[in-house]
PyMOL Python script that loads the backbone (N, CA, C, O; Angstrom):
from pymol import cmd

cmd.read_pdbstr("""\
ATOM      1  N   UNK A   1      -0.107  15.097  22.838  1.00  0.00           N
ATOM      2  CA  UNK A   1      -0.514  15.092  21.450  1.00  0.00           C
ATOM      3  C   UNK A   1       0.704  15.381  20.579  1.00  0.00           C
ATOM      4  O   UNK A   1       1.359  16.372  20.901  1.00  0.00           O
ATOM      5  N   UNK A   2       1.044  14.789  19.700  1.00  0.00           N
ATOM      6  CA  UNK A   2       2.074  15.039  18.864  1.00  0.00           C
ATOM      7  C   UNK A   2       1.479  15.733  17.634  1.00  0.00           C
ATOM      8  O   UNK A   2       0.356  15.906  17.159  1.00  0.00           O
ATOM      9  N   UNK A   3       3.005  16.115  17.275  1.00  0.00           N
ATOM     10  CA  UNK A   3       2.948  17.323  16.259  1.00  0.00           C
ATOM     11  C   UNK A   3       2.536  17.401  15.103  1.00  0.00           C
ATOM     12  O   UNK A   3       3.431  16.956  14.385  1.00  0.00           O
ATOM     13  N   UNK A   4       1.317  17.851  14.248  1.00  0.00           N
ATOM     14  CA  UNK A   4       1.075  18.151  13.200  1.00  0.00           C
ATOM     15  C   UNK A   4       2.227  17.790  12.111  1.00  0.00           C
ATOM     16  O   UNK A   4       2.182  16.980  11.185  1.00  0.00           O
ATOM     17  N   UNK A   5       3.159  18.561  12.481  1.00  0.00           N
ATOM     18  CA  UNK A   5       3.984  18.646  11.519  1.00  0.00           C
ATOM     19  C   UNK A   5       4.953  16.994  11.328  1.00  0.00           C
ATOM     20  O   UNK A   5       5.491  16.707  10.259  1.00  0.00           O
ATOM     21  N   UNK A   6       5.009  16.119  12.510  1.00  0.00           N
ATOM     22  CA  UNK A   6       5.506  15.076  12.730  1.00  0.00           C
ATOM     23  C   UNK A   6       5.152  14.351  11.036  1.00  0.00           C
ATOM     24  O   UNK A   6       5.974  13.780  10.320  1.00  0.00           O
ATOM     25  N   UNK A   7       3.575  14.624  10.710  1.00  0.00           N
ATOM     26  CA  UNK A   7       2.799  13.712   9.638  1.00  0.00           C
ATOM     27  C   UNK A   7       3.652  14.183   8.323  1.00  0.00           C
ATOM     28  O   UNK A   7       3.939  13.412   7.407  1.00  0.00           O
ATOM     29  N   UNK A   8       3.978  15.431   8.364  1.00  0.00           N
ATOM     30  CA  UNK A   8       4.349  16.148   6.858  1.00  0.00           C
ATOM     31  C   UNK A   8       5.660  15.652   6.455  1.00  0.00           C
ATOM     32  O   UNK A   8       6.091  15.592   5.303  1.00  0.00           O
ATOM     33  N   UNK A   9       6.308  15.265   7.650  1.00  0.00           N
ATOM     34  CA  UNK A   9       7.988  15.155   7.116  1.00  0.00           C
ATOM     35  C   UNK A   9       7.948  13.555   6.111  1.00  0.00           C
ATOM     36  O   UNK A   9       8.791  13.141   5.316  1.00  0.00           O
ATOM     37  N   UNK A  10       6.954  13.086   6.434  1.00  0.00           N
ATOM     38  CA  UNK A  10       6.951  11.729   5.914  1.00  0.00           C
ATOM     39  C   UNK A  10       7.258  11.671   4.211  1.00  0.00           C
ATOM     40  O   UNK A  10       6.285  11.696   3.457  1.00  0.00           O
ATOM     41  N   UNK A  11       8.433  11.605   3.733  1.00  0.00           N
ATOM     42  CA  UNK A  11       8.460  11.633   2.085  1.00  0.00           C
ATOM     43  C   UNK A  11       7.836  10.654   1.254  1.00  0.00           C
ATOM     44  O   UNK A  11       7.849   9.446   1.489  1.00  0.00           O
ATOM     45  N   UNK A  12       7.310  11.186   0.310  1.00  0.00           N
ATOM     46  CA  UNK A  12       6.810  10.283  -0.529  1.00  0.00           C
ATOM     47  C   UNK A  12       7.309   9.391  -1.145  1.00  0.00           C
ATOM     48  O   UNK A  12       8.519   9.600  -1.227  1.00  0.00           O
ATOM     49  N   UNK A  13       7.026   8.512  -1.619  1.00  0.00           N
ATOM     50  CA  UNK A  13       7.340   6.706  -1.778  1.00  0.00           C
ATOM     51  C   UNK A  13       7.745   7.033  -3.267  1.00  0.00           C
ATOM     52  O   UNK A  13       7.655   8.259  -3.209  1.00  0.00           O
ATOM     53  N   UNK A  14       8.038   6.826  -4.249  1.00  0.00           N
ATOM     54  CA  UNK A  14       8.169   6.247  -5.704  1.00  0.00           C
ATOM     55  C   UNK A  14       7.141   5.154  -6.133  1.00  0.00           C
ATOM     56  O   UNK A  14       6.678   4.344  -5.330  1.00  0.00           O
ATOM     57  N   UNK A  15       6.854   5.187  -7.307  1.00  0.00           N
ATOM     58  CA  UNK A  15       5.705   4.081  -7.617  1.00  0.00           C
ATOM     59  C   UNK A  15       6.324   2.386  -6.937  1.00  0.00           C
ATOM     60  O   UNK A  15       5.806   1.452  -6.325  1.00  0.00           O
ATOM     61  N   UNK A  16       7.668   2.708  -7.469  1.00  0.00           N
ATOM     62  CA  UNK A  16       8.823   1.498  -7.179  1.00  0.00           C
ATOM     63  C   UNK A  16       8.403   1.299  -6.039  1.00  0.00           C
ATOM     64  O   UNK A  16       7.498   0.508  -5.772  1.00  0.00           O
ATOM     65  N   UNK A  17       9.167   2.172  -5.024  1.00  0.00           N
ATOM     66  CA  UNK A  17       8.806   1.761  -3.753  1.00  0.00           C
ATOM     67  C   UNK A  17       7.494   1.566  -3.396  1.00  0.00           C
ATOM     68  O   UNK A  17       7.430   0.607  -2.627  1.00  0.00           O
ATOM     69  N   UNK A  18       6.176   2.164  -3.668  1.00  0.00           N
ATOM     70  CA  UNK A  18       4.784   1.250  -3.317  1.00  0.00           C
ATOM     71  C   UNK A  18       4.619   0.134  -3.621  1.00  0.00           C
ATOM     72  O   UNK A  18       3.938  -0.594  -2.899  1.00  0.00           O
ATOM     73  N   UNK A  19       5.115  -0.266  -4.620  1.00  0.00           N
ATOM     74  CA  UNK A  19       5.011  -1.636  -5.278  1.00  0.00           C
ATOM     75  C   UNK A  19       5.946  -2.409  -4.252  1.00  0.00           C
ATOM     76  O   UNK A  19       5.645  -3.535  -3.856  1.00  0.00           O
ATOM     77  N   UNK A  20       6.483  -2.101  -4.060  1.00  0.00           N
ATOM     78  CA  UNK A  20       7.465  -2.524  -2.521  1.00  0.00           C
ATOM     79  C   UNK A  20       7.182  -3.137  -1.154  1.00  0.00           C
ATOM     80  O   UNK A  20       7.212  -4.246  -0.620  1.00  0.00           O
ATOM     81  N   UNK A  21       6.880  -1.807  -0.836  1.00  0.00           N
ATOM     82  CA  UNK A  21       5.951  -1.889   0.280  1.00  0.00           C
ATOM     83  C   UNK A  21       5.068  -2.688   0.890  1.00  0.00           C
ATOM     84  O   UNK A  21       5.076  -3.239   1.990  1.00  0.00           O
ATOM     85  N   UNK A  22       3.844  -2.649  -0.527  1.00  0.00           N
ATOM     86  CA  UNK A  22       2.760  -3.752  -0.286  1.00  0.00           C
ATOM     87  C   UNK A  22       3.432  -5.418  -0.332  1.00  0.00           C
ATOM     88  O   UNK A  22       3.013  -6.410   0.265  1.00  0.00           O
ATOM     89  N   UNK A  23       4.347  -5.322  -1.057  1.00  0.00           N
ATOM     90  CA  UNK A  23       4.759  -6.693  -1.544  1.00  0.00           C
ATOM     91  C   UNK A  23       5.350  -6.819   0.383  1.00  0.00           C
ATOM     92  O   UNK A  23       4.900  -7.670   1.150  1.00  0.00           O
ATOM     93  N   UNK A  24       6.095  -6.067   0.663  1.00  0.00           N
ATOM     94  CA  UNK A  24       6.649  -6.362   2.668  1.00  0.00           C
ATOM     95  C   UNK A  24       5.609  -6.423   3.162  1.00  0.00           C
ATOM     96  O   UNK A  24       5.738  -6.801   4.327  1.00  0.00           O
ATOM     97  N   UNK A  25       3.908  -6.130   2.713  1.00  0.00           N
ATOM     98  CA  UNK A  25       3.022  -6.380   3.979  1.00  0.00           C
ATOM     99  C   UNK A  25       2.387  -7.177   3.510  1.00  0.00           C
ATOM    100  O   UNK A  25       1.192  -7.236   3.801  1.00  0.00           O
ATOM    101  N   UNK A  26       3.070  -8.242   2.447  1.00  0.00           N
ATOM    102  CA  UNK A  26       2.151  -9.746   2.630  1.00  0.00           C
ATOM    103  C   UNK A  26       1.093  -9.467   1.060  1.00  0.00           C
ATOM    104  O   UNK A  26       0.179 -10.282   0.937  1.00  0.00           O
ATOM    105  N   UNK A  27       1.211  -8.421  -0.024  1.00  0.00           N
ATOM    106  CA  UNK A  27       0.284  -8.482  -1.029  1.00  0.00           C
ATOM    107  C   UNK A  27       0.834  -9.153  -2.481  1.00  0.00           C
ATOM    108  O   UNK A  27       1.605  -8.553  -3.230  1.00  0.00           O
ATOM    109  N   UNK A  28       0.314 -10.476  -2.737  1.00  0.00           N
ATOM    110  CA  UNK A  28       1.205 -10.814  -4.076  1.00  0.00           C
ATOM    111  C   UNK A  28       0.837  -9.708  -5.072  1.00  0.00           C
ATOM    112  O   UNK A  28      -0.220  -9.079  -5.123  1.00  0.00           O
ATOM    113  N   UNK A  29       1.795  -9.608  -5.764  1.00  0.00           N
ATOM    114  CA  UNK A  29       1.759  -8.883  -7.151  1.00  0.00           C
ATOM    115  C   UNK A  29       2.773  -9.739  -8.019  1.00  0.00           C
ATOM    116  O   UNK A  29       3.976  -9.960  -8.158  1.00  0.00           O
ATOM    117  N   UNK A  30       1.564 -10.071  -8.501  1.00  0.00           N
ATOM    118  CA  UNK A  30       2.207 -11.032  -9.980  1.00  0.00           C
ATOM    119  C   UNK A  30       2.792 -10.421 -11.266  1.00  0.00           C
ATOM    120  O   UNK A  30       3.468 -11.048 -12.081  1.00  0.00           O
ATOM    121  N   UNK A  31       2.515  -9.368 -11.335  1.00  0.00           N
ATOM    122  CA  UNK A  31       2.713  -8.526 -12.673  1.00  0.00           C
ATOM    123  C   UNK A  31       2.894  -7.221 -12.134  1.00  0.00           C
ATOM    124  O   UNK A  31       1.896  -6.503 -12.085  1.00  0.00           O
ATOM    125  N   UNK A  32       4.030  -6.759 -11.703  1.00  0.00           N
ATOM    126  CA  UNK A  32       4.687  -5.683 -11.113  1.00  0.00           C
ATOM    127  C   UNK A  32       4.130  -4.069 -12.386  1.00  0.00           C
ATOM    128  O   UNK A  32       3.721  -2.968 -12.019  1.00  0.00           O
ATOM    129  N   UNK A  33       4.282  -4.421 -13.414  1.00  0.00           N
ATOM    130  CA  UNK A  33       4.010  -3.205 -14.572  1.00  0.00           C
ATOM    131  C   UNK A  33       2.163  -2.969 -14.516  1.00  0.00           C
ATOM    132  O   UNK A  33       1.621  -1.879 -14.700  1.00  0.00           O
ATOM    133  N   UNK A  34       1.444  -4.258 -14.222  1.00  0.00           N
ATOM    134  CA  UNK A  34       0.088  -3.636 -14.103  1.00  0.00           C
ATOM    135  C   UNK A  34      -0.138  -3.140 -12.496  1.00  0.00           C
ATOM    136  O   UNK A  34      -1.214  -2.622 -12.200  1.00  0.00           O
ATOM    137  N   UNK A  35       0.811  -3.299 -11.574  1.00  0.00           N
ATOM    138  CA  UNK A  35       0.458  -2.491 -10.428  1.00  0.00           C
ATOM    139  C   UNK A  35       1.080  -1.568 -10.781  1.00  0.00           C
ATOM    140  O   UNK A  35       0.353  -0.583 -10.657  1.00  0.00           O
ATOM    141  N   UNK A  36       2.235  -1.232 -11.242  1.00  0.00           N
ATOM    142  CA  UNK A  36       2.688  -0.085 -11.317  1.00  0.00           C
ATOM    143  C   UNK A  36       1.814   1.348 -12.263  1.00  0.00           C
ATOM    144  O   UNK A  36       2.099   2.535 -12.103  1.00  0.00           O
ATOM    145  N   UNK A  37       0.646   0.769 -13.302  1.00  0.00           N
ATOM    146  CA  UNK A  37       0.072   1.255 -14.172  1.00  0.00           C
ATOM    147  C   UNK A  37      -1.211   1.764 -13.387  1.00  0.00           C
ATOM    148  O   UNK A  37      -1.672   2.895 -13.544  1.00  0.00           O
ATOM    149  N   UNK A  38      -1.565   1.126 -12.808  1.00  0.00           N
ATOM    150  CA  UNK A  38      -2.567   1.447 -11.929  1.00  0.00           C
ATOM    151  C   UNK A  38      -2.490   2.439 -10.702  1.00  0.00           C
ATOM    152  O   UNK A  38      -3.340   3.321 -10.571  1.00  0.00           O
ATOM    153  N   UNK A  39      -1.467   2.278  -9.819  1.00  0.00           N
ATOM    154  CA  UNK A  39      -1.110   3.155  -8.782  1.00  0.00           C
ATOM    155  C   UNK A  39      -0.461   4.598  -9.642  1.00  0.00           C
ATOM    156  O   UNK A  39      -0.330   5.741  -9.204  1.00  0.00           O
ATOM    157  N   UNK A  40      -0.187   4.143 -10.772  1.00  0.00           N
ATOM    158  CA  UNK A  40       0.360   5.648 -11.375  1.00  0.00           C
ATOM    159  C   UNK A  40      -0.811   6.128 -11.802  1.00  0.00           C
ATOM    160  O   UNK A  40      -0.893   7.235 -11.270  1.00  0.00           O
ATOM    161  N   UNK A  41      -2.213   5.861 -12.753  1.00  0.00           N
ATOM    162  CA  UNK A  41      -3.256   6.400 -13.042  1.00  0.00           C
ATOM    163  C   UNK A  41      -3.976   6.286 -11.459  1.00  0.00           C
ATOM    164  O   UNK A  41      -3.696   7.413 -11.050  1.00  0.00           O
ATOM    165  N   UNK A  42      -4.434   5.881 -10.765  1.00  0.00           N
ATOM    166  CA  UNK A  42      -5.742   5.857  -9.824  1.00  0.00           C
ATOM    167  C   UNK A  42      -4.604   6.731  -8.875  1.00  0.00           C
ATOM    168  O   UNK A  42      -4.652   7.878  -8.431  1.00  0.00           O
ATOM    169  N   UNK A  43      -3.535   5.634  -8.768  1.00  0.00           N
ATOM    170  CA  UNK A  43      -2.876   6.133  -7.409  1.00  0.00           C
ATOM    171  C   UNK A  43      -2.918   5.796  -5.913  1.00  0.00           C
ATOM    172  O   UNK A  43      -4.044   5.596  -5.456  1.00  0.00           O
ATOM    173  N   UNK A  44      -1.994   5.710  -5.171  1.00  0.00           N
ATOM    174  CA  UNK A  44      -2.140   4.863  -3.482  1.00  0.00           C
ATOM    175  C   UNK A  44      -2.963   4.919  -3.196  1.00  0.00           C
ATOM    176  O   UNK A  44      -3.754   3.986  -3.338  1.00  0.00           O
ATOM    177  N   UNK A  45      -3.305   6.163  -2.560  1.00  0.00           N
ATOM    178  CA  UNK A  45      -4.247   6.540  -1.498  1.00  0.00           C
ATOM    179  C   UNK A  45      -5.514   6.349  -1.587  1.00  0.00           C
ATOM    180  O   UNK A  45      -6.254   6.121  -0.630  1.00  0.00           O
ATOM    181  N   UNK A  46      -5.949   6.455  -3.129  1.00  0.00           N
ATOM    182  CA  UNK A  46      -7.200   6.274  -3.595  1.00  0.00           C
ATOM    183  C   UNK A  46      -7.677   4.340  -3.815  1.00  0.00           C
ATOM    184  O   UNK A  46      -8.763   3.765  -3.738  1.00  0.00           O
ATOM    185  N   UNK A  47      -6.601   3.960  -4.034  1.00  0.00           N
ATOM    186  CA  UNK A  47      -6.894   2.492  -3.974  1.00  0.00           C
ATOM    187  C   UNK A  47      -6.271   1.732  -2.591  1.00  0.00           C
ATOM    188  O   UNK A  47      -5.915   0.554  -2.570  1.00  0.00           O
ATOM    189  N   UNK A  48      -6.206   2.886  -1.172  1.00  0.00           N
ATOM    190  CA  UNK A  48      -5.783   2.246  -0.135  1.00  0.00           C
ATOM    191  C   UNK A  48      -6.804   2.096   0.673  1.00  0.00           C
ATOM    192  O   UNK A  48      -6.747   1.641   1.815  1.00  0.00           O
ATOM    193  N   UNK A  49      -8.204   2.646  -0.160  1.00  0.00           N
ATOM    194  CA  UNK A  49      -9.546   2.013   0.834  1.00  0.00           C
ATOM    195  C   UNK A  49     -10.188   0.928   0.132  1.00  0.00           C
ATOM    196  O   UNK A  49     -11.274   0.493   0.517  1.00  0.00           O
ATOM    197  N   UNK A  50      -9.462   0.370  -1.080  1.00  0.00           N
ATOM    198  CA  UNK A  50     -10.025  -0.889  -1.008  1.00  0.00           C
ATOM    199  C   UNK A  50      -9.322  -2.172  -0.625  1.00  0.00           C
ATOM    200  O   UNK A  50      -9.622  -3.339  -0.873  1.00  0.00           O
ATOM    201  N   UNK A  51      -8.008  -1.496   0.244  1.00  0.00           N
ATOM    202  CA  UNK A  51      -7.146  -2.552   0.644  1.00  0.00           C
ATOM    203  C   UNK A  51      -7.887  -3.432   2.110  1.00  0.00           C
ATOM    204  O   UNK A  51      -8.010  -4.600   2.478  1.00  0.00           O
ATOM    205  N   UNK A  52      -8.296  -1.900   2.674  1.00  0.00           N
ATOM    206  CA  UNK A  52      -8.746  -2.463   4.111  1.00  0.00           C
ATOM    207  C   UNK A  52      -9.375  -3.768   4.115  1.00  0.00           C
ATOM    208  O   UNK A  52      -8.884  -4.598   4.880  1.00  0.00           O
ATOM    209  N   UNK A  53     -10.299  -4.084   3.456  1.00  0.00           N
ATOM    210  CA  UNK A  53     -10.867  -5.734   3.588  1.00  0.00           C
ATOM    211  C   UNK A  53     -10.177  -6.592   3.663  1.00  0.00           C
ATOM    212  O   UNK A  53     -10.490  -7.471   4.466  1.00  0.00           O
ATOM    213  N   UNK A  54      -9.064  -6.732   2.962  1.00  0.00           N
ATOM    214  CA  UNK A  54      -8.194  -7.641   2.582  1.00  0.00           C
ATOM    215  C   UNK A  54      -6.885  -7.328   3.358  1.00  0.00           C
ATOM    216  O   UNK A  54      -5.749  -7.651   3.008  1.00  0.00           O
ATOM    217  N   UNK A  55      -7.270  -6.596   4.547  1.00  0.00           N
ATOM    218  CA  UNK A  55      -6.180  -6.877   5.963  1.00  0.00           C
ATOM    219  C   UNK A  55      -6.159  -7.266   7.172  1.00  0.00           C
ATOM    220  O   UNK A  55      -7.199  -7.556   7.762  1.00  0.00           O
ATOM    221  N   UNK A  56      -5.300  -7.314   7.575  1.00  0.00           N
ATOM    222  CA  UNK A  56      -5.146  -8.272   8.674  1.00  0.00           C
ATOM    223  C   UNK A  56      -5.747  -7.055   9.720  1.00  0.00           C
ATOM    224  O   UNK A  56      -5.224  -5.944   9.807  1.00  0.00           O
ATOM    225  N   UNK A  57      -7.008  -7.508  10.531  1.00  0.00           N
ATOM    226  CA  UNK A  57      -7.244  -6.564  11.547  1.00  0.00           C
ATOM    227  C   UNK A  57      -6.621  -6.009  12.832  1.00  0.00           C
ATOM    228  O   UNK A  57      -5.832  -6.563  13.597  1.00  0.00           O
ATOM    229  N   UNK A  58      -7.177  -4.746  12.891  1.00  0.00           N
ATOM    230  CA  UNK A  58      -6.259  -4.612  14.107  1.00  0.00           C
ATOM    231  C   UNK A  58      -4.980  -4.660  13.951  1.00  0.00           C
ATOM    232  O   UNK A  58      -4.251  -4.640  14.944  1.00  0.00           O
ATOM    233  N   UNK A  59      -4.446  -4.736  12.629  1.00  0.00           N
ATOM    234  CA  UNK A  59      -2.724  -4.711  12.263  1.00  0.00           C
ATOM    235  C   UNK A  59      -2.352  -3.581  12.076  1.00  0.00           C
ATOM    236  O   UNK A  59      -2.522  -3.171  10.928  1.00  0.00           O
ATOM    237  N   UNK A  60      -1.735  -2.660  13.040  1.00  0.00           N
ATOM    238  CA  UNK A  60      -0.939  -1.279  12.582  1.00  0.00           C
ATOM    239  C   UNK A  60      -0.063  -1.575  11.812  1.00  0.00           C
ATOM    240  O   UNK A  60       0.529  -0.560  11.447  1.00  0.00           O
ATOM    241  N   UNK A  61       0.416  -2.685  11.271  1.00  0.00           N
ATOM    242  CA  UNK A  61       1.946  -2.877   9.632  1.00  0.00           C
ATOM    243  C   UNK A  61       0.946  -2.600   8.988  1.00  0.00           C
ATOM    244  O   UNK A  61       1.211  -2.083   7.903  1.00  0.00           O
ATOM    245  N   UNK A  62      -0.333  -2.757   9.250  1.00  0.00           N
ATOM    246  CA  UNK A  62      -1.197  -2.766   7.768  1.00  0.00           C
ATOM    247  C   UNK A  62      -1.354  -4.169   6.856  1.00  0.00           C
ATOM    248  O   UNK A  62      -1.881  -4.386   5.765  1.00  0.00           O
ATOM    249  N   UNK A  63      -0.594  -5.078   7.891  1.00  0.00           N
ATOM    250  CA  UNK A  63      -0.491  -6.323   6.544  1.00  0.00           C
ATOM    251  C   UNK A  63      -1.437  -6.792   5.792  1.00  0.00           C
ATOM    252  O   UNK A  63      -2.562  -6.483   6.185  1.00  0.00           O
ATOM    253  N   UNK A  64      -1.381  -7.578   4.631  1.00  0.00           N
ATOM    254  CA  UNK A  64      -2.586  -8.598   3.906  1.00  0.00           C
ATOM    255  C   UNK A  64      -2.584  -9.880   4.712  1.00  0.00           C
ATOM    256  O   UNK A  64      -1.769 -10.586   5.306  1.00  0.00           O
ATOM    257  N   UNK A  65      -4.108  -9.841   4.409  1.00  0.00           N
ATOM    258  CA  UNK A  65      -4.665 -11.121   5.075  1.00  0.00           C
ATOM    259  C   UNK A  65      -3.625 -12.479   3.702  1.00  0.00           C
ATOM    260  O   UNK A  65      -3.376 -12.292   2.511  1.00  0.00           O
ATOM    261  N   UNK A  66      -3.284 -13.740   4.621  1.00  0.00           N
ATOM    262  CA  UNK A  66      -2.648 -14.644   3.349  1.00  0.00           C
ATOM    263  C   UNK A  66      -3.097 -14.820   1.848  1.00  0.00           C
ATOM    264  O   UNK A  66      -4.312 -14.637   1.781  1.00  0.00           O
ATOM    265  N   UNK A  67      -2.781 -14.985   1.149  1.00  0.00           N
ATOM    266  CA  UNK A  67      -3.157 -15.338  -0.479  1.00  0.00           C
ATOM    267  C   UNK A  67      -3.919 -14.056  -1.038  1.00  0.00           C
ATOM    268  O   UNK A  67      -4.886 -14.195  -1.787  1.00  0.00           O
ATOM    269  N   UNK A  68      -3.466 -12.841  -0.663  1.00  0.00           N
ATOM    270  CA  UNK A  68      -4.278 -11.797  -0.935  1.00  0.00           C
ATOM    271  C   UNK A  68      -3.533 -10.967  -2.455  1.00  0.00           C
ATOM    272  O   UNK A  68      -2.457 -10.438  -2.177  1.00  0.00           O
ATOM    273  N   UNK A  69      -3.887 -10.830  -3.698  1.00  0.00           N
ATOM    274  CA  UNK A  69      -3.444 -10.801  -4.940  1.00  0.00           C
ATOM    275  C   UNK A  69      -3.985  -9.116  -5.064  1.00  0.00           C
ATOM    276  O   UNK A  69      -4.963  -8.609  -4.515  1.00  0.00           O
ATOM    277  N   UNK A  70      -3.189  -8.610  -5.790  1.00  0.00           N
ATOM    278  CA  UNK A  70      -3.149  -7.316  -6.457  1.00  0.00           C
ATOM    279  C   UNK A  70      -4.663  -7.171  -7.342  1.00  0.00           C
ATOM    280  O   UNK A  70      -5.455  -6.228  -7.344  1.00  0.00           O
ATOM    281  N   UNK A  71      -4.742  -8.926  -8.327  1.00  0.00           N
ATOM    282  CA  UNK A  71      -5.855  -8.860  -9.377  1.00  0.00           C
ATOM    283  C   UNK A  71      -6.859  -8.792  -8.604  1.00  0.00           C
ATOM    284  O   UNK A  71      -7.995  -8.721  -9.073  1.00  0.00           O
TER     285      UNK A  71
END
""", "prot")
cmd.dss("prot")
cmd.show_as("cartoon", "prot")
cmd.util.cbc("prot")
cmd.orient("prot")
């Protein structure tokens, strides 16, 4: 079993870099300032359970399924 603490060291992203991120696992974002407006009010984590539908299963990258849009 690995370490509790293994999870904590993980640093947090910048809005920049989320907007990043998703864009490397396949999510268009057409308008970079309304994702960025959104993940800064709602925020990742809270809008990372409505990503799940719109991924590729069984994908530990987490990727988007193709043609999958931010709107």
């Amino acid at each position: 079993m690995s370490s509790p603490r293994k999870f904590l060291d993980k640093p947090a992203l910048s809005l920049e870099e989320q907007i990043k991120l998703l864009s490397r696992r396949g999510l268009l974002i057409q308008d970079p300032s309304r994702a960025f407006h959104y993940l800064q009010y709602i925020g990742y984590y809270r809008l990372s359970g409505y990503f799940w539908p719109f991924q590729v299963p069984n994908d530990h990258e987490h990727k988007f399924q193709a043609d999958t849009s931010f709107d």
